[in-house]
VEXDREN-2710 file (C-alpha; in Angstrom, 1 decimal):
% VEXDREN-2710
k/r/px/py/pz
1/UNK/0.0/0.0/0.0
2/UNK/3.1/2.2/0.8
3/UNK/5.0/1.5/-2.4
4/UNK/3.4/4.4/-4.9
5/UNK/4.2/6.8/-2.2
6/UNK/7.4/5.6/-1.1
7/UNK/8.4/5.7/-5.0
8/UNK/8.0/9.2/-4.9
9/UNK/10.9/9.9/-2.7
10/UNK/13.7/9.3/-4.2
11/UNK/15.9/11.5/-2.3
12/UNK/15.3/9.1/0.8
13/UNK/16.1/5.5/1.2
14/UNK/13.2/3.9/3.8
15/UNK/15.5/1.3/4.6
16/UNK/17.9/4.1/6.2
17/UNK/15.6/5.7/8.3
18/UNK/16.9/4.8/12.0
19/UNK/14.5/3.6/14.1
20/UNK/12.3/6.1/16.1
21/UNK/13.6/9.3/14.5
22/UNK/10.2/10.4/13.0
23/UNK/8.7/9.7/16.3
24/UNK/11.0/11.1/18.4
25/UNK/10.3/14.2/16.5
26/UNK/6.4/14.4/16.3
27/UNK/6.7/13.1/20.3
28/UNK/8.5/16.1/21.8
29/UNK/6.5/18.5/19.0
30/UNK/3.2/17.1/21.1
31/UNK/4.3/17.0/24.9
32/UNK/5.7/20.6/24.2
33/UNK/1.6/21.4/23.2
34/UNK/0.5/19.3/26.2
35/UNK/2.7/21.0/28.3
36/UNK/1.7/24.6/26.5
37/UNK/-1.9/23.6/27.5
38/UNK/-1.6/22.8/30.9
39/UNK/0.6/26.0/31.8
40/UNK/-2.5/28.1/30.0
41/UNK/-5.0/26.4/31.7
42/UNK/-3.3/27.1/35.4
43/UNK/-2.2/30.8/34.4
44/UNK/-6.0/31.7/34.6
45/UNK/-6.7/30.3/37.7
46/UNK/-3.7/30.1/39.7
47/UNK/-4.0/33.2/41.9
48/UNK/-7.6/32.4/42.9
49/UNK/-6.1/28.5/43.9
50/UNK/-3.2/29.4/45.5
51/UNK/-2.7/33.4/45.2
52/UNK/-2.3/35.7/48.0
53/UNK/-5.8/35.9/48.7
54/UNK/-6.6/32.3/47.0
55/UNK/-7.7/29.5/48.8
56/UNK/-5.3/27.7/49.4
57/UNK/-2.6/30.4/50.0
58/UNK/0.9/28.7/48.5
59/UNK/2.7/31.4/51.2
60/UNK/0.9/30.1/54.3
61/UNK/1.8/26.5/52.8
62/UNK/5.5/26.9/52.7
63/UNK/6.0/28.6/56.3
64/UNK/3.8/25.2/57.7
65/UNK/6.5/22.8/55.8
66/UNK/9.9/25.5/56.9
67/UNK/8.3/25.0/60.3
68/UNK/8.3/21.2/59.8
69/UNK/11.1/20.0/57.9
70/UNK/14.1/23.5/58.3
71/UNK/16.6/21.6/56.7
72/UNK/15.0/19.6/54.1
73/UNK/12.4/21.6/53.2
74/UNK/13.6/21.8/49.1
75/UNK/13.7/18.3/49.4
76/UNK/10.3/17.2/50.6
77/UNK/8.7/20.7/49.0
78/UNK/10.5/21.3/45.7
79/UNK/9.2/24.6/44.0
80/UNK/10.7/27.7/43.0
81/UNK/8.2/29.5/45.1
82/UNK/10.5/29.2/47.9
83/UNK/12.1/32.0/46.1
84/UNK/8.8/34.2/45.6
85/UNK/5.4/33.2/46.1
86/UNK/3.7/36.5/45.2
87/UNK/1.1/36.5/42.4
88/UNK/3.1/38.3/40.5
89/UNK/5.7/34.8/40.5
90/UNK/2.7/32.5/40.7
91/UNK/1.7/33.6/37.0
92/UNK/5.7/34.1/35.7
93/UNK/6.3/30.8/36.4
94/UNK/2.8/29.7/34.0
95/UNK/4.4/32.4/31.2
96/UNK/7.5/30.7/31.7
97/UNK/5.9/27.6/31.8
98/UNK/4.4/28.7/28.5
99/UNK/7.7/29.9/27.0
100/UNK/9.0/27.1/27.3
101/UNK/6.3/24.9/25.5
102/UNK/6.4/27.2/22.5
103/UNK/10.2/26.8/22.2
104/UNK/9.8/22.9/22.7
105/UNK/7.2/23.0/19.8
106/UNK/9.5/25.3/17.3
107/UNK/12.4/22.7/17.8
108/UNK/14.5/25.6/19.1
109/UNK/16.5/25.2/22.8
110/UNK/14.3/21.7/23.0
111/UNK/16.1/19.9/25.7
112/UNK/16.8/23.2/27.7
113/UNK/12.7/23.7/26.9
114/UNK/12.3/20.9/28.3
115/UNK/13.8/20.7/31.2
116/UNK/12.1/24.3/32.4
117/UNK/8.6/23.0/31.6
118/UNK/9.9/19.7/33.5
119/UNK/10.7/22.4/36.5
120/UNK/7.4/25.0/36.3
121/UNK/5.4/22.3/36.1
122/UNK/6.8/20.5/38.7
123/UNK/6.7/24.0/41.3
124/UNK/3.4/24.7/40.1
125/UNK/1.6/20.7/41.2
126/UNK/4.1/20.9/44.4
127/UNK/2.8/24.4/45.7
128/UNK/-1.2/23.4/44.6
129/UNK/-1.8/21.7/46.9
130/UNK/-5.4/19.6/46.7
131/UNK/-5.7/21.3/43.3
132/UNK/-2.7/19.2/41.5
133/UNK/-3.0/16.1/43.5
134/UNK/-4.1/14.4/40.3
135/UNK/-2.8/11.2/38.9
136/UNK/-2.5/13.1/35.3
137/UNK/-0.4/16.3/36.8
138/UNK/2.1/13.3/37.7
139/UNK/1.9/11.9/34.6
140/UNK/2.9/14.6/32.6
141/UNK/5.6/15.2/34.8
142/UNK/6.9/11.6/34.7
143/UNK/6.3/11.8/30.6
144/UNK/8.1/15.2/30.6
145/UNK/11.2/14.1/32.3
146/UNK/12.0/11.1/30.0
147/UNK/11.6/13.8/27.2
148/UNK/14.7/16.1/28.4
149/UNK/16.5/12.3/27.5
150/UNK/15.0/11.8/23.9
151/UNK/17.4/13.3/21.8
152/UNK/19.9/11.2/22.8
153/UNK/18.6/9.0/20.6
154/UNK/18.9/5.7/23.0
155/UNK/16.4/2.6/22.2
156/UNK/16.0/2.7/25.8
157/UNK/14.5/5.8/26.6
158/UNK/11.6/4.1/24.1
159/UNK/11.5/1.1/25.8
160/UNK/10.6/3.1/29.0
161/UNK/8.1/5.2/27.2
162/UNK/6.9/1.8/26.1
163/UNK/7.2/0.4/29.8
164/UNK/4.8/3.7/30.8
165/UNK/2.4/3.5/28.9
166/UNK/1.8/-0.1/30.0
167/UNK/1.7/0.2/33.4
168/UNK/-0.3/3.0/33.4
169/UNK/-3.0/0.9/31.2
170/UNK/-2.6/-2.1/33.6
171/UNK/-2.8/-0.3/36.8
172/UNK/-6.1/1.1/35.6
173/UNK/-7.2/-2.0/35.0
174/UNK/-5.8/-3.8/38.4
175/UNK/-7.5/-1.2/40.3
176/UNK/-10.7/-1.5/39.0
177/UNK/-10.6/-5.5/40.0
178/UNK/-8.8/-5.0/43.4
179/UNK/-11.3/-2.3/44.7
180/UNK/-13.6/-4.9/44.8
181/UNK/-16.1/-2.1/43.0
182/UNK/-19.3/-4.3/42.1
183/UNK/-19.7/-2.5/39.1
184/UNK/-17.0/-3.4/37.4
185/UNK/-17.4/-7.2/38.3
186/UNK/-20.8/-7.5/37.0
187/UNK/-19.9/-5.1/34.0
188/UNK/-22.4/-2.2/34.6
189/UNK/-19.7/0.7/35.7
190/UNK/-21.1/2.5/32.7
191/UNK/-24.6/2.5/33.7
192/UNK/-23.4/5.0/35.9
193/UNK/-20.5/6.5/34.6
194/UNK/-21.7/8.9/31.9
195/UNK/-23.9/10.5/34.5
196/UNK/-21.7/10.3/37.3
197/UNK/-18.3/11.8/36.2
198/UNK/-17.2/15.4/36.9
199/UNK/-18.1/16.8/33.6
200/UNK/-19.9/15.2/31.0
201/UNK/-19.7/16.0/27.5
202/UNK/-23.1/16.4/25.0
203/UNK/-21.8/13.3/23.6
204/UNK/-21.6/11.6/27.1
205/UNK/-25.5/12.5/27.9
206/UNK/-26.5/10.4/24.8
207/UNK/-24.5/7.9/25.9
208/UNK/-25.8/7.4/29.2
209/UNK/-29.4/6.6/27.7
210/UNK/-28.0/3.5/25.4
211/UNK/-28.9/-0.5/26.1
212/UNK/-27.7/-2.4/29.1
213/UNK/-26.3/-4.8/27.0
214/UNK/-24.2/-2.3/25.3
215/UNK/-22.6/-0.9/28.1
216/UNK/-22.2/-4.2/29.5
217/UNK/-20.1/-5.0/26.4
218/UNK/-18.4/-1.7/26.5
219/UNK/-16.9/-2.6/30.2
220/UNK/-15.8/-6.1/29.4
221/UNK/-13.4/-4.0/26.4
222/UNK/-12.4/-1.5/28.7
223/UNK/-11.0/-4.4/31.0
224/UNK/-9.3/-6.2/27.8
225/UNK/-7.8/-3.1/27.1
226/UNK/-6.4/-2.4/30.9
227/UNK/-5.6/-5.9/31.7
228/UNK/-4.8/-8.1/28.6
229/UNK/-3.5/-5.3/25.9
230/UNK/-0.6/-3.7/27.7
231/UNK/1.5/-7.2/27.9
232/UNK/0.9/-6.9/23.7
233/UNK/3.2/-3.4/24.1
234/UNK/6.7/-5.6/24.9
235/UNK/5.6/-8.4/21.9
236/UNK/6.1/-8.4/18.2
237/UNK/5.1/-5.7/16.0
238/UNK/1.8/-6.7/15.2
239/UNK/0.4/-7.5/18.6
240/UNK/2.0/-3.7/19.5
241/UNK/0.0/-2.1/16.7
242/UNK/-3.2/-4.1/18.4
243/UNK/-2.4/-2.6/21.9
244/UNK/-1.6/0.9/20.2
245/UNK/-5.3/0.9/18.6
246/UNK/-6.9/-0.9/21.6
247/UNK/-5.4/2.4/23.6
248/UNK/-6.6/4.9/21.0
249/UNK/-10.1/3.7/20.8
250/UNK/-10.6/3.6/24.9
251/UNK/-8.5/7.3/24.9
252/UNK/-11.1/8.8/22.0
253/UNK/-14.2/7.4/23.5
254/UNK/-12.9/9.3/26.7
255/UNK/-12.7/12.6/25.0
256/UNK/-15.9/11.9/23.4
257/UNK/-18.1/11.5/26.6
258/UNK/-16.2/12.9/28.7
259/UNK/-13.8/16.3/30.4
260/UNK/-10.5/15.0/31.3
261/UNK/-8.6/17.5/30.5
262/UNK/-5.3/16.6/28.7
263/UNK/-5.4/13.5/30.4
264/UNK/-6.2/11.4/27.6
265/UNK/-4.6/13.6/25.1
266/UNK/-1.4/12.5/26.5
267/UNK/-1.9/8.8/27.0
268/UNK/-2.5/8.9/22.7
269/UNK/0.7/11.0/22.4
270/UNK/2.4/8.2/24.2
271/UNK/1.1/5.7/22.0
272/UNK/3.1/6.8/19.2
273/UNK/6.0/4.9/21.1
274/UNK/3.9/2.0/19.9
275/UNK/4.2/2.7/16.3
276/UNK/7.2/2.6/14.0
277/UNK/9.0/5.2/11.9
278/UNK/7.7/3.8/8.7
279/UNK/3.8/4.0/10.4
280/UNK/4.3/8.2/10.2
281/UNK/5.6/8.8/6.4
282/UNK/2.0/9.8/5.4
283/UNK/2.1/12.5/7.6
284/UNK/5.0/13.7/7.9
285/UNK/6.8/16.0/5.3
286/UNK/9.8/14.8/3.0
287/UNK/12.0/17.3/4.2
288/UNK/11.6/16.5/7.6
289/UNK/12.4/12.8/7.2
290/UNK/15.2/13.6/4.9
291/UNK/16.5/16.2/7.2
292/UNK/16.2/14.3/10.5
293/UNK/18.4/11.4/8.6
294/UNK/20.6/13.4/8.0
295/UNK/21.2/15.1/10.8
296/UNK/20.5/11.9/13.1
297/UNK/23.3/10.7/15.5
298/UNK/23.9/7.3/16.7
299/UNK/24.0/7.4/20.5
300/UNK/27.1/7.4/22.2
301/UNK/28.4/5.1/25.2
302/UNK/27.5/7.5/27.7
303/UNK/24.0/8.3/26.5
304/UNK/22.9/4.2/26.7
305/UNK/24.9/4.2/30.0
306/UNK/22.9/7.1/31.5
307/UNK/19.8/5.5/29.9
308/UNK/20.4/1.8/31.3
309/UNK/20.9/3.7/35.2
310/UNK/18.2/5.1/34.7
311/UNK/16.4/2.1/33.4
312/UNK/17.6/0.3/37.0
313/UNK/16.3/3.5/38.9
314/UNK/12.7/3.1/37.6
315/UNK/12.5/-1.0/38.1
316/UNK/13.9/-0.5/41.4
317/UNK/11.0/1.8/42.5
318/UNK/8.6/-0.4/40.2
319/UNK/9.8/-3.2/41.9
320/UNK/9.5/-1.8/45.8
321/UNK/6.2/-0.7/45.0
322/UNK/4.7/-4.4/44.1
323/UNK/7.2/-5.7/46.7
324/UNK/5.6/-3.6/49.4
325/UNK/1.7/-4.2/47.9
326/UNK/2.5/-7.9/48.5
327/UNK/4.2/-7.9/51.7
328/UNK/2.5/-5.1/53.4
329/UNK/6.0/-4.3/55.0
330/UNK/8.6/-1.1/54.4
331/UNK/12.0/-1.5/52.6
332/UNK/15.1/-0.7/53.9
333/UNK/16.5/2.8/54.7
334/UNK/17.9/3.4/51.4
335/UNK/14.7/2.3/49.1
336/UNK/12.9/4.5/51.4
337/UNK/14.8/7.4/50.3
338/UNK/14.7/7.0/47.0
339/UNK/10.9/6.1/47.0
340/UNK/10.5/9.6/48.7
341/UNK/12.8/11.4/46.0
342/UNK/10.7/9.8/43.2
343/UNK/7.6/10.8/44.8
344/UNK/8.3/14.4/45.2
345/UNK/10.0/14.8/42.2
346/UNK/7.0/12.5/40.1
347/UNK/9.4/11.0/38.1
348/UNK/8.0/7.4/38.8
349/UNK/5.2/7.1/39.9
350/UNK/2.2/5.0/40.7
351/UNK/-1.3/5.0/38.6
352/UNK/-4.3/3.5/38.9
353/UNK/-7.5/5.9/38.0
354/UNK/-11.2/5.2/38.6
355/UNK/-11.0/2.6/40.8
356/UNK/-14.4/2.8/42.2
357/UNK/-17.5/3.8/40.2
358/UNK/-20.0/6.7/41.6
359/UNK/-23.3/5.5/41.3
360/UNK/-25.2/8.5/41.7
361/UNK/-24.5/12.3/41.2
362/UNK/-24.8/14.5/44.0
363/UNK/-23.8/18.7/43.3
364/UNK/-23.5/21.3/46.2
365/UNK/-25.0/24.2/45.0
366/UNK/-24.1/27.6/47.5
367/UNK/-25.9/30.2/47.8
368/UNK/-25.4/33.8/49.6
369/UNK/-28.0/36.0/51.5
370/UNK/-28.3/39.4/52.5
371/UNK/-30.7/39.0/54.9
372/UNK/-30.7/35.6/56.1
373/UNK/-34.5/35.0/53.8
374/UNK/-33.9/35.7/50.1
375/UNK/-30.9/33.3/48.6
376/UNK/-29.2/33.5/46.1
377/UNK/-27.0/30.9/44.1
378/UNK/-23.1/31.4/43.1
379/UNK/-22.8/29.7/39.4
380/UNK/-19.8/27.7/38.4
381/UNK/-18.2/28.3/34.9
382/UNK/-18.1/24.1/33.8
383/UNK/-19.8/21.8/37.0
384/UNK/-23.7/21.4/36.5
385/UNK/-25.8/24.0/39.0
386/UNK/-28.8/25.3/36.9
387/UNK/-30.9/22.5/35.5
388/UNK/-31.1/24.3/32.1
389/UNK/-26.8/24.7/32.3
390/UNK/-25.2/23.1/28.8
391/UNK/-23.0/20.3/28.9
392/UNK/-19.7/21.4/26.6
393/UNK/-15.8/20.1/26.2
394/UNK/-13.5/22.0/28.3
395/UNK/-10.6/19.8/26.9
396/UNK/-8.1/20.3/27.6
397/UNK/-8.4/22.8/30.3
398/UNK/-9.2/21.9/33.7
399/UNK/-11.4/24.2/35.6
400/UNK/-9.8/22.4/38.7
401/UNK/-12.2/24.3/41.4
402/UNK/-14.7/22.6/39.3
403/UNK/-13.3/19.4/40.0
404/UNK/-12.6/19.9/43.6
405/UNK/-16.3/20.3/44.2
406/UNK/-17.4/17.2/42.5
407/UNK/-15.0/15.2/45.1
408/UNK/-16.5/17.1/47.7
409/UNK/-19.8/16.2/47.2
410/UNK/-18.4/12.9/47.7
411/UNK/-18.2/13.2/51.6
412/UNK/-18.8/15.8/54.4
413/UNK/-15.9/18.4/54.2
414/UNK/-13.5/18.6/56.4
415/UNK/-12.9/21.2/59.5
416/UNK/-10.2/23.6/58.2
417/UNK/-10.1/22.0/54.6
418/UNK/-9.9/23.7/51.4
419/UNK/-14.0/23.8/51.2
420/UNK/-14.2/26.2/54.5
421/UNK/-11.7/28.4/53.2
422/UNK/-13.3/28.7/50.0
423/UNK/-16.2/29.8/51.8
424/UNK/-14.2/32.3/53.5
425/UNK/-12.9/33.6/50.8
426/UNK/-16.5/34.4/49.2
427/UNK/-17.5/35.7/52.0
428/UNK/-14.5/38.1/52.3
429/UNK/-15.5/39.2/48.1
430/UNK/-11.7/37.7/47.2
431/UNK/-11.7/39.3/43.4
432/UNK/-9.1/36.6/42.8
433/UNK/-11.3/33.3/44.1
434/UNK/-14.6/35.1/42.6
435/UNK/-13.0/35.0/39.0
436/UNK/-13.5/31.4/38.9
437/UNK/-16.7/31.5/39.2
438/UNK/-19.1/32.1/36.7
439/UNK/-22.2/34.2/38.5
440/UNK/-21.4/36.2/41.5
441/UNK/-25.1/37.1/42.7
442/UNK/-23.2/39.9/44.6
443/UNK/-21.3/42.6/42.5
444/UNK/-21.8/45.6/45.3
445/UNK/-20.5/43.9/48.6
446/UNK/-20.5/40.2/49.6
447/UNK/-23.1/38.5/51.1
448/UNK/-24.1/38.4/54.8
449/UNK/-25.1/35.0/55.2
450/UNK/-23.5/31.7/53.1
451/UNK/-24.6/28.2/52.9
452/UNK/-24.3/25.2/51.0
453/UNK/-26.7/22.8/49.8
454/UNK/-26.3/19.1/48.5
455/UNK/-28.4/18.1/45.6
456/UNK/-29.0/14.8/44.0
457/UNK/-28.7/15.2/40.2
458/UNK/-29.9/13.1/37.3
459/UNK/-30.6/13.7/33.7
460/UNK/-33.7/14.0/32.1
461/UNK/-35.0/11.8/29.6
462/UNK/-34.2/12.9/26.0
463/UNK/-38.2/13.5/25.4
464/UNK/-38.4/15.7/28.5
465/UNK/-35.3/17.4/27.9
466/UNK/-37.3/18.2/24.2
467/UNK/-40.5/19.7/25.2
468/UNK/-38.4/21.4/28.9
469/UNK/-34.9/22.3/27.5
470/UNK/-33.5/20.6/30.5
471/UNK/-30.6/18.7/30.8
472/UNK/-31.0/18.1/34.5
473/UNK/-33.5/17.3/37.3
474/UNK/-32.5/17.7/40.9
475/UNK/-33.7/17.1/44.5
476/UNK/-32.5/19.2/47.5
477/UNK/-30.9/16.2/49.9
478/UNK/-29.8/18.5/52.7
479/UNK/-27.4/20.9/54.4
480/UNK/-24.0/20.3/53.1
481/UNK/-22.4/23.7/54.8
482/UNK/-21.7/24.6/57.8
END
């Protein structure tokens, strides 16, 4: 199928083209856009998380952890906001962020790119606190840092791209069946799931309403795909092209129905590791192949030697982590220490989303008073509040006060948590905190009187939702704050 195009290049022999050059280069063009799109997403919101007068204040953070660990505080904490943790530094270190990214995507400074998105990134999920504690933030970071070793141009670096991308799929699935989750057992997680998740996409409504049976078959691939398909990634070619469009299917039925931010984007760029050279020629330019061939570099003895350590850094850690799940006991001294460096670093780390399915969909809804009679509801920008509020993609920004409130609905919030302090800060008219919402009901001064509500939310049925223009239905449940 290949051969009429191939024939019309004869300035470039396929059989010369080393191995992972063309996907070396489209790889680091796409985690430089990744990396661009996280960076954008937290320069618009980062001052009302973690600002001055955020909610979670990244200034009152750092004196708690000086306080508790004075001489290893860099270690345990590592941000550049120990240098400056003023707004001002909180939204340099995004534009840096996003510097950075657009250099990595021109191909110009790429490993020295890289390595500052590797380090604003990794400041920015350290100082967020309960707004970056999730399992993609550390994925990025774990993909990013085997990026800054890509140009060396060792096989192994692949292999551990390779190794990545399989884990992560097979943790996702292991979880699922260790939980001990009904749902997935008995195959009707997505019954629930197209309702249930943080935000839904118009797609993911519609998908919500189809046959049992088609759900039920729908699970039983997602656990082929978590649990069977990733031991295809380390076989011969063919059973490695399987895996790589098993992962691609589950990834783009994700974006359809769902807001996971860039998330799923990501685990598709990492499937190009999957793929050979000779799999990208119909998309990628003639001068670029003939230009990365010839200016491609076999790696040296140093580069495979620096590749193989850290090869034997990441099974080590692999290797703890299932040796510790098994035993329930604690390794010696030194594995400690490097399981803490990895950890607060994120360069290997453990995965294992949606372990447990929500079966039903419950929203707190706050509202503000004057007078302690009327209310008044706040409105969120992406989370459902009005029963007439659109579903939309957000991909791949993550509205991550959105997020927050959808595991908060989960359980009662916590004395002293983020919730209480969010509250604070509405009451207290925080410009910054009040800019990610989307309807403040009180422009002039802030409200006397707040409270929050929990609701149990359901769609409608697509006839209803006809003749009403409602997506939702909901039913007060009770006092959710204070």
């Amino acid at each position: 199928m290949l051969q009429p195009f191939l024939n019309k290049l004869p300035k470039l022999n396929i059989s010369s083209i080393k191995p992972c050059i063309i996907i070396r280069w489209w790889f680091l063009r796409g985690i430089g856009l990744v990396y661009l799109s996280a960076f954008w997403s937290m320069a618009t919101q980062i001052e009302g998380l973690i600002g001055k007068n955020g909610i979670l204040p990244v200034q009152e953070q750092l004196v708690r952890i000086a306080q508790a660990f004075p001489q290893e505080k860099y270690r345990y904490f590592p941000t550049l906001f120990w240098f400056d943790a003023s707004n001002t530094a909180l939204k340099g270190v995004c534009l840096a962020g996003i510097a950075a990214a657009c250099l990595v995507m021109l191909n110009i400074f790429t490993r020295t790119a890289l390595i500052i998105c590797f380090v604003c990134y990794l400041s920015i999920t350290t100082a967020g606190q309960d707004f970056t504690s999730f399992q993609w933030d550390a994925y990025l970071l774990e993909s990013g840092f085997l990026a800054i070793f890509l140009s060396w141009n060792s096989k192994i670096i692949v292999f551990l791209y390779r190794l990545l991308i399989a884990r992560f799929m097979f943790m996702s699935g292991v979880v699922k069946i260790a939980s001990g989750d009904p749902t997935w057992v008995n195959l009707t997680a997505l019954n629930y799931h197209y309702l249930t998740q943080p935000l839904p996409s118009p797609i993911g409504y519609y998908a919500y309403f189809l046959p049992e049976w088609w759900h039920k078959l729908c699970v039983s691939g997602v656990l082929f795909i978590e649990l069977l398909a990733p031991f295809f990634v380390f076989m011969p070619r063919p059973l490695r092209l399987f895996a790589a469009c098993c992962f691609i299917l589950l990834q783009a039925s994700i974006i359809l129905t769902g807001n996971y931010t860039f998330f799923n984007v990501l685990t598709l760029l990492l499937c190009l590791f999957l793929f050979d050279d000779r799999d990208l020629l119909k998309i990628t330019p003639e001068w670029l192949r003939v230009r990365l061939n010839q200016h491609y570099q076999p790696p040296i003895f140093a580069a495979n030697l620096c590749a193989i350590s850290w090869a034997g850094f990441v099974i080590t850690i692999l290797t703890t982590h299932i040796w510790m799940a098994q035993t329930q006991r604690l390794p010696p001294r030194p594995l400690i220490t490097l399981l803490q460096a990895a950890s607060a670093f994120a360069i290997v780390n453990n995965y294992g989303p949606f372990a447990v399915m929500t079966t039903e969909r419950d929203e707190i809804i706050i509202e503000g008073s004057q007078d302690g009679e009327h209310w008044l509801e706040y409105g969120f920008k992406y989370k459902p509040d009005s029963i007439d509020k659109p579903l939309s993609w957000n991909i791949p920004h993550q509205p991550r006060l959105d997020w927050q409130m959808w595991f908060a609905a989960l359980g009662e919030p916590p004395r002293g948590g983020w919730f209480d302090k969010f509250m604070r800060r509405l009451q207290e008219g925080s410009p910054e905190v009040l800019a990610l919402l989307a309807h403040n009901p009180f422009i002039d001064h802030p409200p006397a009187f707040l409270r929050a509500y929990l609701y149990r939310y359901t769609f409608t049925e697509p006839n209803q939702r006809t003749l009403s223009g409602h997506i939702w239905k909901r039913e007060k449940l009770r006092l959710f704050w204070p």
